[in-house]
C-alpha positions in Angstrom: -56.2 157.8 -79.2 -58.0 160.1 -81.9 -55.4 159.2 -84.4 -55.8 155.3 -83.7 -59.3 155.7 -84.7 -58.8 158.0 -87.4 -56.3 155.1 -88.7 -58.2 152.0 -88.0 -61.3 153.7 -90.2 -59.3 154.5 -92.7 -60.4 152.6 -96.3 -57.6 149.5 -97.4 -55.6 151.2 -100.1 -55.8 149.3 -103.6 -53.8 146.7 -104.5 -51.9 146.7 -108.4 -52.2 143.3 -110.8 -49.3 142.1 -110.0 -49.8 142.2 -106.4 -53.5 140.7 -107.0 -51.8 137.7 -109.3 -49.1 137.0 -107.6 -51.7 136.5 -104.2 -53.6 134.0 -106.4 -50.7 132.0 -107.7 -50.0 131.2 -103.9 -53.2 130.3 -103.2 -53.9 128.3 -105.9 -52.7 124.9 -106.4 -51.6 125.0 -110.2 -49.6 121.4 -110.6 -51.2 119.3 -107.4 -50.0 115.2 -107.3 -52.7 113.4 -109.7 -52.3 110.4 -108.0 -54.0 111.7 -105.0 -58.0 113.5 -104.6 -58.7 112.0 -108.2 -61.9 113.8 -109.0 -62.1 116.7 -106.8 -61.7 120.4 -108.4 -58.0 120.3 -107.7 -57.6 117.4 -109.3 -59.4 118.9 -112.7 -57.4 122.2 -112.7 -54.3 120.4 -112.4 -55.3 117.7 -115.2 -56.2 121.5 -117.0 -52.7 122.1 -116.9 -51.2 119.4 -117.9 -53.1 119.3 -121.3 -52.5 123.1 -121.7 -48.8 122.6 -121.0 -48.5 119.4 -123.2 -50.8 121.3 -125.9 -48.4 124.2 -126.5 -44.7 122.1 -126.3 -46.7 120.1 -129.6 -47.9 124.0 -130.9 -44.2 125.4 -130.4 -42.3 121.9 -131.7 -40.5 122.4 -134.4 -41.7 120.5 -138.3 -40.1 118.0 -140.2 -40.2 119.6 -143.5 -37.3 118.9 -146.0 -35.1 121.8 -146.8 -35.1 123.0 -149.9 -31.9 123.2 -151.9 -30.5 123.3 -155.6 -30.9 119.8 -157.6 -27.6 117.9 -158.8 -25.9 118.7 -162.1 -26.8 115.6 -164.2 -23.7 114.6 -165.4 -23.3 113.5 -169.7 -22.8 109.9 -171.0 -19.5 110.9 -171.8 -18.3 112.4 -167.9 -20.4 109.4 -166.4 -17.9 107.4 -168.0 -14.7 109.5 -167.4 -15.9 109.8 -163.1 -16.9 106.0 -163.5 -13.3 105.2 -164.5 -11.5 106.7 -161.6 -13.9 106.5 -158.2 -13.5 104.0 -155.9 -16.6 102.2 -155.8 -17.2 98.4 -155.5 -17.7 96.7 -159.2 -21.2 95.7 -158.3 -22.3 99.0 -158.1 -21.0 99.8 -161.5 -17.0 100.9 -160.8 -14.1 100.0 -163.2 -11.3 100.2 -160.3 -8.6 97.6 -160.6 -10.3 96.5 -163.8 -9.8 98.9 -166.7 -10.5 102.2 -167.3 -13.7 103.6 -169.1 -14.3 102.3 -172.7 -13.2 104.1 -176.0 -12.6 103.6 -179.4 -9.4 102.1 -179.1 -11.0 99.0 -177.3 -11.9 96.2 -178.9 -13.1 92.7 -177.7 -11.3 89.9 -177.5 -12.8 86.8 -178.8 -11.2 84.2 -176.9 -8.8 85.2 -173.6 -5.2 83.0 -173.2 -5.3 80.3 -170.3 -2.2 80.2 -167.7 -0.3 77.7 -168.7 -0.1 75.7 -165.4 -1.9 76.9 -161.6 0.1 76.2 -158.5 -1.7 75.7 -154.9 -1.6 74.6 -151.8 -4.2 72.3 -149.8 -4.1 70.8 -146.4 -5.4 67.5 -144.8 -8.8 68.3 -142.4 -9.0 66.7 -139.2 -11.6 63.5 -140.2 -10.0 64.4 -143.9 -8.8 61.8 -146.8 -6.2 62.4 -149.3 -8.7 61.7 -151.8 -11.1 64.4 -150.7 -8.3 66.8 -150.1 -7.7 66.7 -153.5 -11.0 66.6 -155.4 -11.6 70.2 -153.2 -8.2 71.4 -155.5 -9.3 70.6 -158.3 -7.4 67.3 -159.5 -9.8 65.2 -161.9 -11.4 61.9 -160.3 -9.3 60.1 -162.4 -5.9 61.9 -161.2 -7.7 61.4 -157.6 -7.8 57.7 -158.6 -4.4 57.0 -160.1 -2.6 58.6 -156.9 -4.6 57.1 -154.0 -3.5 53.5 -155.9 0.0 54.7 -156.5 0.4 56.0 -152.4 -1.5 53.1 -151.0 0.9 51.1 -149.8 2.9 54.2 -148.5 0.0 55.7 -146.1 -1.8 52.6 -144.5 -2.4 54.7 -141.4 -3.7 57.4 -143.8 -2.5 60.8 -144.2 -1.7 63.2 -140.8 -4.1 65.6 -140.7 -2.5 69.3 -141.0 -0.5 67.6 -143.8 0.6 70.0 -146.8 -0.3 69.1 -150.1 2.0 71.2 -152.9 -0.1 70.7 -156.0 0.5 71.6 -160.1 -2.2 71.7 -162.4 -1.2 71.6 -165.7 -2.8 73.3 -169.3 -5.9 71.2 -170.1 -6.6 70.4 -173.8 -9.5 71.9 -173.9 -12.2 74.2 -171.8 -14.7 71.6 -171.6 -11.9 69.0 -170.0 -10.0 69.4 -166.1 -6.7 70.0 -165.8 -3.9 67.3 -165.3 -2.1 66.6 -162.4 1.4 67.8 -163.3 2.9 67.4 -159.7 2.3 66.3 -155.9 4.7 66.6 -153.3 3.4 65.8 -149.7 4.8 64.3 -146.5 3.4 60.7 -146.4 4.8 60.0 -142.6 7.8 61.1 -140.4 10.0 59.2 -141.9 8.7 59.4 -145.7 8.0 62.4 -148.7 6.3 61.5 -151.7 6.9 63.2 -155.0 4.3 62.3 -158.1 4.9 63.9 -161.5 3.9 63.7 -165.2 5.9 62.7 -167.9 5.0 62.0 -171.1 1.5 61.9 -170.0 1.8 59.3 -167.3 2.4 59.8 -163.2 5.2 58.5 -161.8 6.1 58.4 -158.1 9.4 59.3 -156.1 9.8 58.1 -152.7 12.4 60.3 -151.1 13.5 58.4 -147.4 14.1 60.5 -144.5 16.2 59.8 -141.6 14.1 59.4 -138.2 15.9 59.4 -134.7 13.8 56.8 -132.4 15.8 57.4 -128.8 13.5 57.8 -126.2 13.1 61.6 -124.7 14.4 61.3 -120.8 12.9 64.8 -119.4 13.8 64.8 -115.0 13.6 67.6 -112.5 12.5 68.4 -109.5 8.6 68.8 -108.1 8.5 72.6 -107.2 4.9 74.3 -106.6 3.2 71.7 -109.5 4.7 68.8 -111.6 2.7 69.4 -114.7 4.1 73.0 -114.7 7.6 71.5 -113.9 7.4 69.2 -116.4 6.7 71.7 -119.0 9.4 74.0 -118.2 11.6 71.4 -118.7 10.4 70.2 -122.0 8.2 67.9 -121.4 5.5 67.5 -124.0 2.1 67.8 -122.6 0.8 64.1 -123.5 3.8 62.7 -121.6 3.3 65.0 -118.5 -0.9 64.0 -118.4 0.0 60.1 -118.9 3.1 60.5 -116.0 0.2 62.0 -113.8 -2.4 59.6 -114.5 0.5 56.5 -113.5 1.7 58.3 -110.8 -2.3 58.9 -108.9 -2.5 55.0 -109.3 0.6 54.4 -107.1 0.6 57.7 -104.6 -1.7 60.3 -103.3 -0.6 63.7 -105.4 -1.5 66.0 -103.3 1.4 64.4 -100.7 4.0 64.6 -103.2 6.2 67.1 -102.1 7.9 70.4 -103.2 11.3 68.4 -103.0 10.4 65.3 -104.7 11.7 64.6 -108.4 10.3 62.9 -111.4 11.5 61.1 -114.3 9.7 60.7 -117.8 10.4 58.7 -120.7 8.2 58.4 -123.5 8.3 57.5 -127.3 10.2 60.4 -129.2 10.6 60.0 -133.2 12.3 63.4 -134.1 13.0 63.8 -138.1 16.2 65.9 -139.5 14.0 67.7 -140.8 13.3 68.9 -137.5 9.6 67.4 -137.5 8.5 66.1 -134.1 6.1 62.9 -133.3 5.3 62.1 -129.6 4.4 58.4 -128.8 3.1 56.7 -125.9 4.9 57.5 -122.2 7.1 54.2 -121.5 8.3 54.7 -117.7 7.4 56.8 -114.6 9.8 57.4 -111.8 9.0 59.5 -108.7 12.3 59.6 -105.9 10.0 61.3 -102.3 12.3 62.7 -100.0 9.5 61.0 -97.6 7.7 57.9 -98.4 8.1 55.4 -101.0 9.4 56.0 -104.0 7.9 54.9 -107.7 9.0 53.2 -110.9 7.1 52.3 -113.0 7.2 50.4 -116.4 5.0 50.0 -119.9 5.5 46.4 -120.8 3.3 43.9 -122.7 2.7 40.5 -121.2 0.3 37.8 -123.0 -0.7 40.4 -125.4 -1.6 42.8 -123.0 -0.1 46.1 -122.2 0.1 46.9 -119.0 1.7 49.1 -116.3 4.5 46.7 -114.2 6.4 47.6 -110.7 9.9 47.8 -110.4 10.1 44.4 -108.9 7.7 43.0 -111.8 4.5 43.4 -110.1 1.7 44.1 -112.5 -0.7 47.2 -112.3 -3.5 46.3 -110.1 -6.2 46.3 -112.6 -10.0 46.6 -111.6 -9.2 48.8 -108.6 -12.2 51.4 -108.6 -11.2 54.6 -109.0 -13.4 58.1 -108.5 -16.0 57.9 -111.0 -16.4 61.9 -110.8 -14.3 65.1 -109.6 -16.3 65.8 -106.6 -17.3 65.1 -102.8 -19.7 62.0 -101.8 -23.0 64.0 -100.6 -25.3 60.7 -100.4 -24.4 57.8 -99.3 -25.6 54.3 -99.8 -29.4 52.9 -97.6 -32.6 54.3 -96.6 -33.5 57.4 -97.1 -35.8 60.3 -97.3 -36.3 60.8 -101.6 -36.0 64.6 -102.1 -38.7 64.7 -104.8 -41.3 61.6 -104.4 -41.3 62.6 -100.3 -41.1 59.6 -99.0 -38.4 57.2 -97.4 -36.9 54.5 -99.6 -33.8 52.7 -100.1 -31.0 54.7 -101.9 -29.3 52.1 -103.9 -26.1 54.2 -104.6 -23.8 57.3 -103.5 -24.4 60.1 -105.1 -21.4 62.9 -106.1 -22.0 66.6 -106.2 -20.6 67.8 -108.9 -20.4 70.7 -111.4 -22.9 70.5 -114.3 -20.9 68.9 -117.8 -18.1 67.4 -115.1 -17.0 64.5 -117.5 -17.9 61.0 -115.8 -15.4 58.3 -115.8 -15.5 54.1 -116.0 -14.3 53.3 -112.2 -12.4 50.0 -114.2 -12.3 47.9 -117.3 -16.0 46.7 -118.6 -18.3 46.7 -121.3 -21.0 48.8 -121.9 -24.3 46.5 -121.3 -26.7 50.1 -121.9 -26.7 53.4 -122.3 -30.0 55.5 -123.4 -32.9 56.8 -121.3 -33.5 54.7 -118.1 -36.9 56.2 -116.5 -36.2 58.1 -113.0 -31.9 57.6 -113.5 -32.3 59.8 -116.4 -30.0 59.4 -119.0 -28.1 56.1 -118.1 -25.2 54.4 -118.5 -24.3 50.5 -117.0 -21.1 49.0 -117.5 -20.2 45.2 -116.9 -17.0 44.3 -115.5 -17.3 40.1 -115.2 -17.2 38.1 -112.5 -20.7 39.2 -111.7 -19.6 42.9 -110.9 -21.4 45.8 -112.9 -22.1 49.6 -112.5 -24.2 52.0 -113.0 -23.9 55.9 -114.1 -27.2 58.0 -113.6 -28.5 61.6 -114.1 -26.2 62.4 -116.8 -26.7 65.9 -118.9 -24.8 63.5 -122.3 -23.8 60.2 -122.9 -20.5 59.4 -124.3 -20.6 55.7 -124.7 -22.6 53.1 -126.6 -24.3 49.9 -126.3 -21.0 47.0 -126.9 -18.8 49.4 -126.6 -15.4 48.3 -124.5 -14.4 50.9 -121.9 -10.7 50.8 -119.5 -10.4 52.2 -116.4 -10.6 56.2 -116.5 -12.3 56.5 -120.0 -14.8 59.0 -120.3 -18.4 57.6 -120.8 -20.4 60.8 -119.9 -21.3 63.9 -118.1 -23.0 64.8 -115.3 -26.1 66.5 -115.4 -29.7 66.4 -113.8 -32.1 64.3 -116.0 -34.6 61.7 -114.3 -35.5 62.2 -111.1 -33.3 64.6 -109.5 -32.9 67.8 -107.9 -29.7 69.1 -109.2 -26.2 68.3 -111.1 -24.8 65.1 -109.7 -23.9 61.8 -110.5 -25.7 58.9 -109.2 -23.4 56.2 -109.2 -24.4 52.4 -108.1 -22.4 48.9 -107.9 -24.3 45.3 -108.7 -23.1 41.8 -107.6 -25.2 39.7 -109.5 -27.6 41.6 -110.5 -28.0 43.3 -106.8 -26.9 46.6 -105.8 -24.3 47.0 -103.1 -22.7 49.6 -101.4 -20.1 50.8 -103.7 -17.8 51.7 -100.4 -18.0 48.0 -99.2 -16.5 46.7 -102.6 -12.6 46.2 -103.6 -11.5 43.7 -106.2 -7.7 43.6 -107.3 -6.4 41.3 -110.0 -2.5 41.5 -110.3 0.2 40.2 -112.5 3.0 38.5 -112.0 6.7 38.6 -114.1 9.0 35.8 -113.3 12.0 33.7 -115.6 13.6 35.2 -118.7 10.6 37.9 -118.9 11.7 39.3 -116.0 14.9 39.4 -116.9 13.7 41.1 -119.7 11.9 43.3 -118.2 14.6 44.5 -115.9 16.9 44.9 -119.0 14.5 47.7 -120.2 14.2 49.3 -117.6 17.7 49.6 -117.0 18.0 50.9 -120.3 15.4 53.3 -119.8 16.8 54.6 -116.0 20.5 55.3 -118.6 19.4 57.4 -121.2 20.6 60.9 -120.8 18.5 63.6 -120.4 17.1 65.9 -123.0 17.2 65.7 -126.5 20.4 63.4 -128.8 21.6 65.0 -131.4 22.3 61.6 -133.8 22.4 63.0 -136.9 25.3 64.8 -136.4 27.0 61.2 -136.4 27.4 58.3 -139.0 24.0 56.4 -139.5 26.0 53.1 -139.2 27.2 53.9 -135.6 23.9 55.2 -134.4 21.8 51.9 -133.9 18.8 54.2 -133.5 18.7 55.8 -136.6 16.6 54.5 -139.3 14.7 55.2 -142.1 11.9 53.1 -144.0 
């Protein structure tokens, strides 16, 4: 018990600085959250700290000062131009690479340099190009431009293909103030035709150089498979027939119940030259044989000046049938209704058609274009006329691809969709007037047809024989006679 007391009386023993410091640091709060107890003491010492630490990274950083270090030898007149000579520097900056080397003595300038004698080059025809354009942009003198568009006039009345090769000569001009002459001009005029021009003895003169065209048609069959346009391809079909086949075929059948087994047959215009050059025309028959359901031929043939898509049996197209006038599903349909914008119930006096924004917009049939422009709430507008008192109407559209007077058929493109006016999102309000009324557009079908009969018929079924023989695939004609191939020609 004596030596508890002794103990507990006993004076604290003392404590180093380290011991003393590191007691503080744990009881003081050196870096406390700023955000919180904004101007209490804690706050301050820990705002203290921040500026001290900030304060000495900006005493300790580094400087910026340049480095000292020996200056450049400054190089003689005479090594400037022996280094100039050899480096590879541009020639704007001073170089003589690929043009001579540095200057000496020896050099002397020449008072006048030596023309080439004649410059050959090559141009090609632009798309929305002339010959005459094509031409000036070489080089050939307006005159020269002159003297050839009159001599190739009567050659090129459907003008010149664009993509066309030009093979130009310009010859040695007679003096530096005057252009140089057209020496020579070889280009192919059409499929069938080459054109030569030359100078001789100052003057131009023309050779027309013929060249043997085979006109058979190109028969392309097979069968269906996963897609016809892929099919088609394969086979060696060119893409403008395959697209045209499609768009006759969706007239006659539903596509999407043509069948993996089904098989097609294409003919369409095929001018191939020997020279191996290629022009496709328009298609001139469709076939389709369905293992189920009815079957389809179909033939181009041109009755009272008209060209037109005829039946088998010599049944017409049916022509102002109204087609889709957008890809896309109905999602309005035609009465009253609630207006999504002005909030109150009015008469909807179309269908609308959702659709993807820039989805082009198609003329449902044949018709002229009575407006097309800005049309208050329908946005940018389009209305087409059809006769007989039928017209429609295209609203909301994003552009307008059609003008005022201008005749549309049945499928062209006349705009695309968009959300101008008053409207909510991309689609295509689309409306149908009788007489200046609107109807519903569901309510209305109106079929004109045409009818072969007599020696046209017989005509017609002559073709289309014709067309239903040819072999497939490509003929190769001009491994024969001219005079026993009917079909080979040249103009």
């Amino acid at each position: 018990m004596a030596d508890s007391l002794a103990h507990a009386g006993a004076a604290p023993q003392p404590r180093d600085w380290r011991t003393r410091l590191r007691d503080w640091a744990d009881e003081v709060d050196l870096v406390p959250d700023l955000a919180e107890r904004v101007g209490s003491l804690t706050w301050f010492r820990g705002l203290a700290t921040c500026f001290g630490l900030c304060a000495t990274a900006l005493y300790l950083s580094p400087s910026f000062q340049p480095i000292p270090g020996l200056p450049g030898v400054r190089l003689t007149d005479a090594h400037y131009d022996e280094v100039r000579s050899q480096m590879m520097t541009p020639l704007a900056l001073g170089a003589d690479s690929g043009r001579h080397m540095g200057a000496t003595d020896a050099v002397q300038p020449l008072r006048e340099t030596p023309e080439r004698p004649q410059i050959e080059l090559s141009a090609q025809i632009g798309s929305s190009d002339t010959l005459a354009r094509a031409l000036s942009r070489a080089g050939v003198s307006g005159g020269d431009v002159a003297t050839v568009t009159a001599m190739v006039g009567d050659d090129m009345s459907d003008g010149v293909k664009p993509g066309t090769r030009l093979d130009i000569i310009l010859g040695r001009r007679t003096s530096r103030d005057r252009p140089r002459p057209l020496d020579r001009l070889a280009f192919r005029a059409r499929l069938d035709l080459s054109l030569e021009l030359t100078r001789a003895g100052g003057v131009l003169s023309i050779k027309r150089i013929p060249i043997r065209v085979d006109n058979t048609p190109l028969r392309i069959q097979g069968v269906v498979g996963d897609s016809i346009y892929r099919s088609a391809r394969a086979a060696g079909a060119p893409p403008k027939a395959v697209q045209a086949f499609l768009r006759v075929i969706a007239g006659q059948v539903d596509l999407g119940g043509i069948g993996a087994g089904d098989r097609y047959d294409i003919v369409t215009e095929y001018r191939r030259a020997e020279t191996g050059d290629v022009e496709v025309g328009d298609l001139l028959y469709a076939g389709l044989r369905r293992s189920r359901g009815k079957s389809v031929d179909m033939l181009k043939w041109t009755k009272d000046g008209r060209t037109e898509w005829f039946e088998a049996s010599g049944v017409g197209e049916r022509r102002g049938v109204l087609s889709a006038p957008v890809a896309g599903r109905m999602s309005s349909g035609y009465g009253q209704r609630r207006h999504p914008i002005l909030g109150y119930t009015r008469m909807h006096a179309g269908i609308d058609f959702a659709a993807r924004y820039g989805s082009p917009i198609y003329a449902v049939t044949d018709g002229v274009v009575a407006f097309a422009g800005r049309h208050g709430g329908h946005g940018n507008y389009v209305r087409i006329q059809h006769g007989g008192g039928l017209a429609t109407g295209y609203a909301h559209m994003s552009r307008i691809a059609a003008e005022p007077g201008q005749r549309v058929r049945r499928g062209q493109v006349i705009g695309y969709v968009g959300s101008t006016g008053l409207s909510t999102g991309p689609h295509l309000h689309y409306e149908l007037y009788r007489n200046g009324a609107t109807v519903n557009p569901l309510s209305v079908k109106f079929t004109t047809t045409a009818q072969l009969a007599g020696a046209e018929l017989s005509a017609f079924r002559t073709r289309l024989a014709q067309y239903q023989g040819l072999r497939v695939g490509l003929h190769d004609s001009f491994a024969q006679k001219a005079s026993a191939n009917p079909v080979a020609s040249g103009k």
